[in-house]
C-alpha positions as CSV (number, residue, x, y, z in Angstrom):
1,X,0.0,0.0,0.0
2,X,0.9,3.6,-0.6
3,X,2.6,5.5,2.6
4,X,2.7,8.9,1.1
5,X,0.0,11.4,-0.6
6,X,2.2,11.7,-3.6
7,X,2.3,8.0,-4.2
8,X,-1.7,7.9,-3.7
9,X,-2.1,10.5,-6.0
10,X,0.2,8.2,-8.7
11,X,-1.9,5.2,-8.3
12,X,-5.2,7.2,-9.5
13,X,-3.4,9.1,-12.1
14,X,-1.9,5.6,-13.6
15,X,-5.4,4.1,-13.3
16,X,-6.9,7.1,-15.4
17,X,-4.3,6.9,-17.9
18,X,-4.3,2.9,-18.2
19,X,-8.2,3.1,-18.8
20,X,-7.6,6.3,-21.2
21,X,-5.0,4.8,-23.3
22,X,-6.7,0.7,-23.2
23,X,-10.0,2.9,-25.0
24,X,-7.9,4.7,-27.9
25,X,-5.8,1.6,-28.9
26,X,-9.3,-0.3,-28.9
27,X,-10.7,2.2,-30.6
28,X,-7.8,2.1,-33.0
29,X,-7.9,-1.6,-33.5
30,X,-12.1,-1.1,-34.5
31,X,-11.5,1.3,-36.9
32,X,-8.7,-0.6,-38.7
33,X,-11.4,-4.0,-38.5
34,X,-14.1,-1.5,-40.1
35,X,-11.7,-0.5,-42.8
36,X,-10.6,-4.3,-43.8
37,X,-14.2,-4.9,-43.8
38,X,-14.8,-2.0,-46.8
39,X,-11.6,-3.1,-48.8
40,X,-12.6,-6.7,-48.7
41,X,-16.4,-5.9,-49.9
42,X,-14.4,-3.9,-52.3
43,X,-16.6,-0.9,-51.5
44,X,-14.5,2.5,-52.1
45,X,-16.2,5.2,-51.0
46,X,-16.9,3.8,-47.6
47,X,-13.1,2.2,-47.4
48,X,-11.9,6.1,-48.4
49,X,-14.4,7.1,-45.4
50,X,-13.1,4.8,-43.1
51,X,-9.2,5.2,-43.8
52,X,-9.8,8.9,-43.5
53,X,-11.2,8.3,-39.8
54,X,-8.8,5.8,-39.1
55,X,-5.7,7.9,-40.4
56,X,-7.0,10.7,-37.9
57,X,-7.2,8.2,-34.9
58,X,-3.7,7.0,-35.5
59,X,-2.4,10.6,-35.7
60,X,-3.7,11.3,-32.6
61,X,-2.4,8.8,-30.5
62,X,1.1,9.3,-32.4
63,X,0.4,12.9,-30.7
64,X,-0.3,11.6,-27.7
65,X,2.3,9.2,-27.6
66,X,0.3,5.9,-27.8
67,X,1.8,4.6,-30.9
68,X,4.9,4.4,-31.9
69,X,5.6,7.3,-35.2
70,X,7.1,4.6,-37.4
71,X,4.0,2.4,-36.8
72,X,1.7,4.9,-37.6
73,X,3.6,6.1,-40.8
74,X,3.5,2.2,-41.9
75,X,0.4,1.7,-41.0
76,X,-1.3,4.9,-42.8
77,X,0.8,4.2,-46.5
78,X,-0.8,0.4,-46.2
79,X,-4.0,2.1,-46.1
80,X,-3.6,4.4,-48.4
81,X,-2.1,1.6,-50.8
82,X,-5.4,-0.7,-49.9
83,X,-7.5,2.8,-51.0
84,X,-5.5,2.9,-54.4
85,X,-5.9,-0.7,-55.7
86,X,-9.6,-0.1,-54.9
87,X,-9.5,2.7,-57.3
88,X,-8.1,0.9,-60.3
């Protein structure tokens, strides 16, 4: 157990940001299903929709420090590949 105020106030704090950071990187991982999901019913308007809204989810926790920038810059040109061979 805790013996000081500080070390309380650390516990909560890593709890909120645990829960905080388990939601966006779920949230992450649902987009990215929803936009397989378009490309493999071949669908490109909605893909396009979805890898705009996924795109803006994965910059954001790169802002935030979530995800790793190399993993986000990989994992954006794969969609934006995926939206191109839909195209042609």
């Amino acid at each position: 157990m805790a013996n000081s105020q500080s070390a309380l106030k650390n516990i909560r704090k890593n709890r909120t940001n645990y829960l905080r950071n388990r939601a966006a990187s779920s949230r992450l991982k649902t987009l990215e299903k929803k936009f397989l999901a378009q490309v493999t019913e071949k669908n490109q308007e909605e893909a396009s929709t979805a890898a705009k809204s996924l795109i803006s989810a994965l910059d954001k926790a790169c802002k935030g420090k979530l995800v790793h920038p190399n993993k986000v810059a990989r994992k954006k040109a794969r969609c934006a590949a995926l939206v191109a061979s839909l195209a042609s």
